[in-house]
Phi, psi and omega in degrees: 000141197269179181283337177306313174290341157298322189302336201272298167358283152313310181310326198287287205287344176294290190310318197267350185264308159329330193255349200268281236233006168013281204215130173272005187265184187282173147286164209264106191281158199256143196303163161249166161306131154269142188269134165260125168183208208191150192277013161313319201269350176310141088337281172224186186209134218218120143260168210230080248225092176224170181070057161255017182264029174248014170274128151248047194185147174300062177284171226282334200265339151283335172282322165319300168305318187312301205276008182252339159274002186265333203256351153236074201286018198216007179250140199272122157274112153257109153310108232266005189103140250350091210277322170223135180254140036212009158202051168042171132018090180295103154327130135354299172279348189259359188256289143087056193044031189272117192313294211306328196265348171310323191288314184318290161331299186272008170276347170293329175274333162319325206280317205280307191288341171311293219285321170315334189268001158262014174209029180293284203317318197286141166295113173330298204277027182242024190237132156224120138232147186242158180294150182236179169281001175288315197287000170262028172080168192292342172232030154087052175234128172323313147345314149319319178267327175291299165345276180288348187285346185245026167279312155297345179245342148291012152278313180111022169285154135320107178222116184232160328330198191220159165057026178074359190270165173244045187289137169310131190248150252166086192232150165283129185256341179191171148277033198235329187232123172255161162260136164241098146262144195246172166259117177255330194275346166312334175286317190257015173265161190279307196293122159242148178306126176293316204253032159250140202300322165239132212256306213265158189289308205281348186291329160290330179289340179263356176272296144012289181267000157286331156278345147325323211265304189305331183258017196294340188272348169255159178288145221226125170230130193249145172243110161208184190254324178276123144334151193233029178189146158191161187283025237191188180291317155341306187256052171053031195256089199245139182275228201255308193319305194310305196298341173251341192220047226244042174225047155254001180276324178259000193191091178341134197031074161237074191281045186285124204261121183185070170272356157303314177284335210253344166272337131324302152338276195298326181271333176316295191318305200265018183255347183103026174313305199285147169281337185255064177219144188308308167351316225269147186285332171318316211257338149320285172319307166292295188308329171272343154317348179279297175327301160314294160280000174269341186292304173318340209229070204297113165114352172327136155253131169267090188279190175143126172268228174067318149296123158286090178188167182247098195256168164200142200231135138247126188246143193078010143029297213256336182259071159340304197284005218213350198273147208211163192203126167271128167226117210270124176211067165244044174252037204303301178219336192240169177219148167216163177300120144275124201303155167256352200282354167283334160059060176327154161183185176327254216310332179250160191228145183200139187261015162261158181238325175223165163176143207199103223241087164213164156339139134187188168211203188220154183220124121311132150239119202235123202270191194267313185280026168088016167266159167223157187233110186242133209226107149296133120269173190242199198301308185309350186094333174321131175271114169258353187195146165216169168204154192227150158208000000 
């Protein structure tokens, strides 16, 4: 490399780090307020849990989870998707007497069953998961998911959508509250399933919002695994490492100095190679359809992993009767880098409010008289941030 080309490099790579990636630390959480009220005044109370499938073992954010649910014993877990890392669940058929992937399987069930051991105490049908994209396998087949869905509902857990499929799932949560789950990774992939009751995209985005619609007087929590905005690698949000080292993404300490290639890397990510980075037009495409029907629909929450971190996003901001909320809790088993460089103020708009890139999860409490209440923690159980409407 000549000295120019070094020099137009740095310069490059200075600017786009600049621009990205400010800080690798978390944000700065806004305190929260205090809420008063007695579990008396609860209506339901929903925590909210994804990417936990890279556990095999009762960690600090799961004895946490444990102990939060024992103490609301009548409150719904949903499992936000990738549920087993790091390709879900082998089919029967796809093992076809092979030892490595027979061995494969049952470290995977290792993975399935950490999370089952937090809630062996919990009423099964107050347990939902839905599928992320690790769990449709390293090439995507529904065989996979069908797999783990029936390892779980022969237990007597929930698991939605069913059959790999994404027809909008439908659970009461109350009589006040539904869950809608979607297959997200079903949306942005090329290959779709011949045996689902809505095989097309758009058929799904119009039932979807016709159960929206049908349900307006109640409160709506849509369940899926992809985020449709972030602070974070998803949203084209990268630190310094990636750009030096960028085969630690594929492999824990793999620690190769290739900052041309790692930076190459990094613009790939944000122009959109991967379909599961926002960039990407497939993943454009859910989201601004989401976008769409979700803008109709005012207090909607929107639950959703697949970053590990814990964000929390408001949209539409300036028109109150119309603001809707992402609420991101995929820090589950990984943790990952948050951008610090958005800076709310005057002059810049930013639809996060929090983001937080360690363990944790989220507890909804959606109250009798029509308030809902939202509380991050971290691994320790600790309240880092809350909000009410």
């Amino acid at each position: 490399m000549t000295r120019s080309e070094l020099t137009f490099y740095l310069l490059f790579i200075s600017c786009n780090l600049f621009f990205s990636c400010k800080s690798a630390s978390n944000l700065e959480p806004i305190p929260n307020f205090s809420i008063h009220y007695d579990k008396n005044e609860i209506d339901k109370t929903v925590f909210l849990l994804g990417d936990a499938g890279n556990s095999d073992s009762l960690t600090p954010i799961f004895l946490s989870l444990k102990n939060e649910l024992s103490q609301n014993p009548s409150s719904s877990l949903i499992f936000l998707g990738d549920n087993i890392y790091p390709y879900g669940l082998i089919p029967k058929e796809e093992i076809k007497g092979n030892k490595k992937l027979l061995l494969e399987k049952q470290e995977a069930k290792k993975h399935i069953d950490s999370q089952l051991k937090i809630v062996e105490n919990h009423k099964k049908e107050n347990i939902i998961f839905v599928s992320g994209n690790h769990d449709w396998g390293k090439d995507k087949k529904q065989s996979f998911v069908i797999e783990e869905q029936n390892y779980i509902t022969e237990k007597g857990y929930n698991y939605l959508p069913k059959n790999g499929c994404s027809t909008p799932a439908v659970l009461d949560l109350s009589d006040n509250i539904i869950l809608i789950c979607l297959d997200t990774q079903y949306l942005i992939q090329k290959n779709k399933n011949s045996d689902c009751e809505l095989e097309t995209n758009e058929e799904i985005y119009a039932r979807l919002d016709s159960i929206i619609t049908q349900n307006k007087c109640k409160k709506v929590i849509v369940a899926a695994h992809h985020l449709l905005e972030s602070e974070s690698s998803h949203g084209g949000k990268f630190p310094l490492r990636p750009h030096l080292f960028p085969l630690v993404d594929l492999k824990k300490n793999l620690y190769i100095p290739l900052p041309i290639l790692g930076t190459v890397y990094v613009l790939s990510r944000k122009i959109g190679i991967s379909e599961q980075d926002i960039s990407n037009s497939r993943y454009q495409d859910l989201r601004k359809n989401l976008f769409q029907i979700f803008e109709k629909h005012p207090n909607l929450v929107y639950a959703c992993g697949h970053e590990h971190t814990l964000q929390y996003h408001k949209f539409n901001e300036k028109n109150p009767k119309k603001i809707w909320r992402q609420i991101n809790s995929g820090a589950g088993s990984k943790k990952t880098f948050i951008n610090k460089n958005y800076k709310r103020s005057f002059f810049i708009s930013s639809s996060v409010h929090f983001a937080y890139s360690n363990y944790g999860f989220v507890r909804l409490d959606y109250l009798k008289n029509g308030n809902v209440i939202v509380y991050y923690y971290n691994q320790n159980g600790d309240v880092l941030y809350s909000d009410k409407w």
